[in-house]
ZADREN-417465 format. One record per residue (C-alpha): residue number from 0; residue in one letter; x negated, y negated, z negated. Coordinates in nm, 3 decimals, padded with zeros to 5 digits, m for minus. Example, Ala and Ser with C-alpha at 12.3 -4.5 7.8 and 13.67 -1.06 7.14 Angstrom:
<pts>
PT   num   residuo        c1        c2        c3
PT     0         a   m01.230    00.450   m00.780
PT     1         s   m01.367    00.106   m00.714
</pts>
This chain:
<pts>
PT   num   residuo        c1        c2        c3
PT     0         x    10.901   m02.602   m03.634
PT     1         x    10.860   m02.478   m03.286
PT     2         x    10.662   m02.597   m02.980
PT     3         x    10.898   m02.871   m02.810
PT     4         x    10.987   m02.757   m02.405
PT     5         x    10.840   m03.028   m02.251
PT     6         x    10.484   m02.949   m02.392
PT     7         x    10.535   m02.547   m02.325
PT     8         x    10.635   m02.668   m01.944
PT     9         x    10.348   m02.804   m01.900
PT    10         x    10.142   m02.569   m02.067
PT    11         x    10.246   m02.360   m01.766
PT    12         x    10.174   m02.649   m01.519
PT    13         x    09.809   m02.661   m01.637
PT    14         x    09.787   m02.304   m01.677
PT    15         x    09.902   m02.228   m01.302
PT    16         x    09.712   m02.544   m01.147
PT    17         x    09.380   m02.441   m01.367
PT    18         x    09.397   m02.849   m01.390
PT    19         x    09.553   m03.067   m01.678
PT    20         x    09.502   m03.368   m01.445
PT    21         x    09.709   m03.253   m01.206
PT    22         x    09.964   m03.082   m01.455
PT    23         x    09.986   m03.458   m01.589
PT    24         x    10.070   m03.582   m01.215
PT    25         x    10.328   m03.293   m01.158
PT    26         x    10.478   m03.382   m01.483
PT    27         x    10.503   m03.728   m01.444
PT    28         x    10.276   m03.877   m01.737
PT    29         x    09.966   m03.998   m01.783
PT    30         x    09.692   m03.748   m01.897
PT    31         x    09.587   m03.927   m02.224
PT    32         x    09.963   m03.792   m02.282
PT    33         x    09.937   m03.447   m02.136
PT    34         x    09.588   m03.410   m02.353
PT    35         x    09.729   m03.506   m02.676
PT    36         x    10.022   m03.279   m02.640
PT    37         x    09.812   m03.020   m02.544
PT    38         x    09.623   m03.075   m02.839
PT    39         x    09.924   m03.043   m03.092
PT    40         x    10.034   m02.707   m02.903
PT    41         x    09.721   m02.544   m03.037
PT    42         x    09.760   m02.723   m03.374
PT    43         x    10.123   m02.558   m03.367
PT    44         x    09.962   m02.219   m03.281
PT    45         x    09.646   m02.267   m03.455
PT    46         x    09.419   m02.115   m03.225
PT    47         x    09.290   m02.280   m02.862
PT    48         x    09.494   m02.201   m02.535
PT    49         x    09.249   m02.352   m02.304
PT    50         x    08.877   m02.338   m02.244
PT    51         x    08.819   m02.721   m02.096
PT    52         x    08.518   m02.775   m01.837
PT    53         x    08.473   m03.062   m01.528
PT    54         x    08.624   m02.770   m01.305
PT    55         x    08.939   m02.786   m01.519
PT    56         x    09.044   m02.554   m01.730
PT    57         x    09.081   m02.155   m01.795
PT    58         x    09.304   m02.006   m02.002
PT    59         x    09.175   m01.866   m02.333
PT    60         x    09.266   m01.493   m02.467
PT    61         x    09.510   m01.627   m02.693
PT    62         x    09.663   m01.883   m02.368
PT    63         x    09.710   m01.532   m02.130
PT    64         x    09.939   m01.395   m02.397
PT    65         x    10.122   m01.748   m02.449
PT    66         x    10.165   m01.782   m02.049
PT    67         x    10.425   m01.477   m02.000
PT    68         x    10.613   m01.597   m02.352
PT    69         x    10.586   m01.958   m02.224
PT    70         x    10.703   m01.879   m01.867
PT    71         x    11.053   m01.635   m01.956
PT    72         x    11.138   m01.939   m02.213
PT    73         x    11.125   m02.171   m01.971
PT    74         x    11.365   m01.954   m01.749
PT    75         x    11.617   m01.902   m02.003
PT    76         x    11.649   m02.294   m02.100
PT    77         x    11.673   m02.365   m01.690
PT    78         x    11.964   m02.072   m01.716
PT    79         x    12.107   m02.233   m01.963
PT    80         x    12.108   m02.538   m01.831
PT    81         x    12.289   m02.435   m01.508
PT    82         x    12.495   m02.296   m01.717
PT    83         x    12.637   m02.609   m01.971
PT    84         x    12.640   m02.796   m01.608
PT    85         x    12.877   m02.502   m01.436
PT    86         x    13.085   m02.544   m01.760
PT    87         x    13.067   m02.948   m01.747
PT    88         x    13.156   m02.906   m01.376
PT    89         x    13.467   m02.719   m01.446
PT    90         x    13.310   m02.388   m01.292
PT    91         x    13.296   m02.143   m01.578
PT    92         x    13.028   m01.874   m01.521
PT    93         x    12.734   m01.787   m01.338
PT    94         x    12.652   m01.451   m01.242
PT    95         x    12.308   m01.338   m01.151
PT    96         x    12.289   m01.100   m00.863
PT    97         x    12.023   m00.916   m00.715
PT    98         x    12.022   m00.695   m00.410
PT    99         x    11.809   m00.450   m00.205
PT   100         x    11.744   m00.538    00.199
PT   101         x    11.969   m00.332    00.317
PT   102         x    12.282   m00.473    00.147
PT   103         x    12.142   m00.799    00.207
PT   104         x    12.120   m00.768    00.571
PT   105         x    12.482   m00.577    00.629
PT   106         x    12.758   m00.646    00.401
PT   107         x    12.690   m00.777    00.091
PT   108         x    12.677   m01.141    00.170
PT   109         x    13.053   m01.142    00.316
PT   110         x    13.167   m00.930    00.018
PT   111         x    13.003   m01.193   m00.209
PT   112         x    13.184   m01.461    00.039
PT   113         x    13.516   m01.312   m00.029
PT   114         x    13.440   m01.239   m00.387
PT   115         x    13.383   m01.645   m00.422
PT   116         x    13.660   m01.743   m00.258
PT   117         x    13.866   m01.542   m00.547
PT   118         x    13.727   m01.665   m00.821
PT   119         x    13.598   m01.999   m00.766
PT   120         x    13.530   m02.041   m01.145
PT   121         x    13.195   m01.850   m01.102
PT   122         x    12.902   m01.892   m00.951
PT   123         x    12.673   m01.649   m00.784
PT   124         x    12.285   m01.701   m00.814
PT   125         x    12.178   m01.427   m00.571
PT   126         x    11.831   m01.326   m00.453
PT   127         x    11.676   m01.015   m00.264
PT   128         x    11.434   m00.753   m00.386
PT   129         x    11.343   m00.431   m00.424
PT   130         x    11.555   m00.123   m00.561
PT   131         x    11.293   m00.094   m00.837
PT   132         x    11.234   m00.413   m00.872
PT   133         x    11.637   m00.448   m00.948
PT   134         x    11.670   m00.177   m01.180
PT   135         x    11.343   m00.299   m01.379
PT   136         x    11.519   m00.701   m01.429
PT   137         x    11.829   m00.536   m01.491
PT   138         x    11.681   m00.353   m01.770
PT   139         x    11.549   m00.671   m01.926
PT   140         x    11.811   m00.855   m01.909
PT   141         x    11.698   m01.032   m01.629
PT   142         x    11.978   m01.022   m01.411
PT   143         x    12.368   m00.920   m01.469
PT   144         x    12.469   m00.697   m01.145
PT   145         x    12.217   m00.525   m00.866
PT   146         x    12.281   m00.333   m00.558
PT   147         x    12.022   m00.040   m00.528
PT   148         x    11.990    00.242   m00.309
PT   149         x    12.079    00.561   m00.487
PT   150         x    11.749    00.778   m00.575
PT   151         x    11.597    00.495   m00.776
PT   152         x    11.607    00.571   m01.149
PT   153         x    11.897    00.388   m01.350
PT   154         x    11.841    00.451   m01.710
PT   155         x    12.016    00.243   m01.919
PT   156         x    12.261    00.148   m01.616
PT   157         x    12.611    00.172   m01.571
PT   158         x    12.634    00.259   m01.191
PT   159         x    12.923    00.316   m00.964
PT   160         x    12.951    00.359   m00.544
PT   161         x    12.912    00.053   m00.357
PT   162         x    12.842    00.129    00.050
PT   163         x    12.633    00.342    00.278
PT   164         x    12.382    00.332    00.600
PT   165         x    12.187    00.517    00.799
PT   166         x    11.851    00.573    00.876
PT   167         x    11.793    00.453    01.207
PT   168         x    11.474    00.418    01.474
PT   169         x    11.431    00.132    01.632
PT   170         x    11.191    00.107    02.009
PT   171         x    11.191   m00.059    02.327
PT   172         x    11.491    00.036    02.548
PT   173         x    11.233    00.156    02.749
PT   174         x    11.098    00.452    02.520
PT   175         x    11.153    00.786    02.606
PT   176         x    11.339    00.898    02.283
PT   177         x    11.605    00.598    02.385
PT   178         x    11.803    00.791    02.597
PT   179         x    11.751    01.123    02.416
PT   180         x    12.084    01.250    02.325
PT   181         x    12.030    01.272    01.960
PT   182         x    11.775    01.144    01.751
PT   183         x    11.575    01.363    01.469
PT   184         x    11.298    01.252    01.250
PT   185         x    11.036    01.476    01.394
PT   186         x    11.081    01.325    01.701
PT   187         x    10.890    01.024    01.582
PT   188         x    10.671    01.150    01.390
PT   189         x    10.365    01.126    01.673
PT   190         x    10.417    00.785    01.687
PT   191         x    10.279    00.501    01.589
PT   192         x    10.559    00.375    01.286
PT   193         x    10.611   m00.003    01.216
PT   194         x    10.786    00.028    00.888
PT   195         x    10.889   m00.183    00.542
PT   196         x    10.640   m00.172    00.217
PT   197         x    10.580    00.130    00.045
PT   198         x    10.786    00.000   m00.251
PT   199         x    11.075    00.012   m00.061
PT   200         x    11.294    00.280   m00.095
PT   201         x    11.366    00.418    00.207
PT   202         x    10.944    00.446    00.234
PT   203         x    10.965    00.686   m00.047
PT   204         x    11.261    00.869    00.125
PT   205         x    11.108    00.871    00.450
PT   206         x    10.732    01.058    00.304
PT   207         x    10.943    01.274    00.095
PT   208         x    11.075    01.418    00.444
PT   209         x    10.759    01.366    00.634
PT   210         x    10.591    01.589    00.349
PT   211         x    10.876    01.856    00.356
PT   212         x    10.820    01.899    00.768
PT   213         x    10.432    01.935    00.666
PT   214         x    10.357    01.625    00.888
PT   215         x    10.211    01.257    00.846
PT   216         x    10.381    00.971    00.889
PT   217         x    10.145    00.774    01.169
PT   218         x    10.199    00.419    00.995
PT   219         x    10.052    00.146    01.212
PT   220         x    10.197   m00.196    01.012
PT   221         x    10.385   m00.262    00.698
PT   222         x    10.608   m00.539    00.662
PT   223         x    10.866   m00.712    00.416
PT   224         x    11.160   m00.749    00.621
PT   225         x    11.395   m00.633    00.848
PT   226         x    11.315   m00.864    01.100
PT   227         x    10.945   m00.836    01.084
PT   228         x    10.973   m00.489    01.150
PT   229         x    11.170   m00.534    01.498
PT   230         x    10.916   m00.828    01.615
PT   231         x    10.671   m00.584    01.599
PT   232         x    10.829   m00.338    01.796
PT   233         x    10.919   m00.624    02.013
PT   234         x    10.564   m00.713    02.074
PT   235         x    10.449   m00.342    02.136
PT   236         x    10.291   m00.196    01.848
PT   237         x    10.504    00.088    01.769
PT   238         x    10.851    00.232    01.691
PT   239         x    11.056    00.094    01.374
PT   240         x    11.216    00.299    01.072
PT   241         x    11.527    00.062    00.964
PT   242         x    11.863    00.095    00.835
PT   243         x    12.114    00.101    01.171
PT   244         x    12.348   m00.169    01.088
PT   245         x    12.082   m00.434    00.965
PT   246         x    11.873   m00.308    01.277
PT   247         x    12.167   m00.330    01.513
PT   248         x    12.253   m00.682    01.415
PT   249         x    11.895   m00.778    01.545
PT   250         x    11.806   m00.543    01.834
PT   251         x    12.056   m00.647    02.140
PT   252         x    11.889   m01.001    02.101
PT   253         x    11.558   m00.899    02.109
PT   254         x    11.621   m00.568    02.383
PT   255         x    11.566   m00.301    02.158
PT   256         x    11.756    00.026    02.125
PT   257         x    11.873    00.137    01.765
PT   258         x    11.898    00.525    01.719
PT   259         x    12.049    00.660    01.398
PT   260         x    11.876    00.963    01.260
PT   261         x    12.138    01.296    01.282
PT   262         x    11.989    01.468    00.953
PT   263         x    12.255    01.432    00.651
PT   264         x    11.963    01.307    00.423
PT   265         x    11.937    01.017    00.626
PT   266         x    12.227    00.906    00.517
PT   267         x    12.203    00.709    00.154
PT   268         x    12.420    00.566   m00.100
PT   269         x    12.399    00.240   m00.177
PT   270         x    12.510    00.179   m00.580
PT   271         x    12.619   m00.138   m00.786
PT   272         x    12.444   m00.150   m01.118
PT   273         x    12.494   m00.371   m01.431
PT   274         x    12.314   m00.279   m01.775
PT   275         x    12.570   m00.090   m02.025
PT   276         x    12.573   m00.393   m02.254
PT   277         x    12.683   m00.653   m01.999
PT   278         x    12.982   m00.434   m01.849
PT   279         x    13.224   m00.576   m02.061
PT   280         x    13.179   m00.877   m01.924
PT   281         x    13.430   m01.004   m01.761
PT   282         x    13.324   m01.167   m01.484
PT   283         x    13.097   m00.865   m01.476
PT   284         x    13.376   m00.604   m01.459
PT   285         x    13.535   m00.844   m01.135
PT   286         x    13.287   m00.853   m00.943
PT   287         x    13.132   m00.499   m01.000
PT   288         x    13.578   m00.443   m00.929
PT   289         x    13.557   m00.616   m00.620
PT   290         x    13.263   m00.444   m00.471
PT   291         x    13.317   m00.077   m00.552
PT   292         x    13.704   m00.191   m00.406
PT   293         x    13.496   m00.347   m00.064
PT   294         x    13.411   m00.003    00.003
PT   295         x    13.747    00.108    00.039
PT   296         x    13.838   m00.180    00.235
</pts>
């Protein structure tokens, strides 16, 4: 018989809390409860999950490899649920979509918007990450469509076109190189750079080039997001590296000049991906339809 869900979520309660007390109070019973169903978890599995002290607890060898099992369980029953209640609901799919920054910030969410309002029968779950982080849940089976920036490696991946941007430098209107008449990347490279993470693509792209001029790229702070980058340019501590449409959208408010880079490579491909075995799909194939068509629009 297998462990019932209710004593694997909390499991994972205890396990992230370090505390079965307070597992019991997130879970809403009382922890003579929680303790005896933690007890017949490890007389299910036969071996001890938690090491139990007045601290609270730790989890044992055998607990760490339960967690990750425990955890991706967990997210396919709360999947499925939101699935049955889509059905119940009269809405007949959900789609999970995940997208880099840069399609984020620019045109993805009004292509999703118009996407919606065409077939109301699905529903979008859509979050923002990484390129690599994209290709990686796609892989697993994690998520059914991505939008990546082309360069990232897409074994396994049925890709096609999506949209494109440009590299673009972001300062003070005040700078020197804003009223330059064209913008190049060795122009900036003196200066101090406010930029996104290094797992970001465009990082990658951007030392690839630095590398090729024999230079250094002078980075100063590293951010998450878009807008982090242009508050910090804002307050003075360098020039910003950004894509020029999700920089533009930001800079008049906050008097900054966008500049786009001139050289062809700073020009990148942005690409929808879906792994080859969900393709068929067809809710898959319209909306992977749809987007590839937005380009064209």
């Amino acid at each position: 018989m297998l462990p019932d869900i209710d004593s694997l979520a909390l499991f994972v309660r205890a396990a992230e809390l370090r505390s079965l007390t307070k597992a019991a109070e997130a879970s809403h019973i009382g922890l003579a409860a929680a303790s005896r169903r933690m007890q017949l978890l490890e007389h299910r599995f036969k071996t001890t999950l938690f090491e139990r002290s007045p601290r609270g607890v730790e989890l044992t060898a055998a607990g760490a490899a339960l967690l990750p099992h425990a955890k991706a369980l967990l997210h396919e029953v709360n999947d499925m649920q939101a699935e049955m209640r889509d059905h119940a609901g009269g809405r007949k799919g959900a789609l999970r979509v995940l997208a880099n920054t840069s399609a984020m910030t620019e045109s993805l969410p009004a292509d999703l918007a118009a996407f919606s309002r065409m077939n109301p029968d699905v529903r979008l779950a859509v979050q923002e990450r990484w390129s690599g982080e994209i290709v990686r849940s796609l892989q697993a089976g994690e998520a059914d469509v991505g939008i990546v920036v082309e360069g990232v490696d897409t074994e396994g991946l049925e890709t096609r076109g999506y949209r494109t941007d440009r590299i673009a430098v972001v300062m003070h209107s005040t700078h020197p190189l804003a009223s330059a008449p064209e913008m190049r990347f060795t122009d900036v490279l003196d200066d101090d750079l406010i930029a996104l993470e290094s797992d970001a693509s465009m990082m990658r792209l951007l030392t690839q080039q630095a590398v090729i001029e024999e230079r250094t790229l002078q980075l100063r702070v590293q951010v998450r997001s878009f807008e982090a980058v242009c508050r910090m340019v804002q307050a003075g501590l360098g020039i910003g590296v950004l894509p020029f449409e999700g920089a533009s959208m930001m800079a008049e408010a906050l008097g900054l000049a966008v500049r786009p880079l001139v050289e062809p490579w700073a020009v990148r491909s942005m690409l929808v991906c879906v792994k080859k075995e969900r393709a068929g799909n067809v809710s898959v194939a319209r909306l992977v339809d749809h987007l590839v068509g937005a380009r064209r629009g």
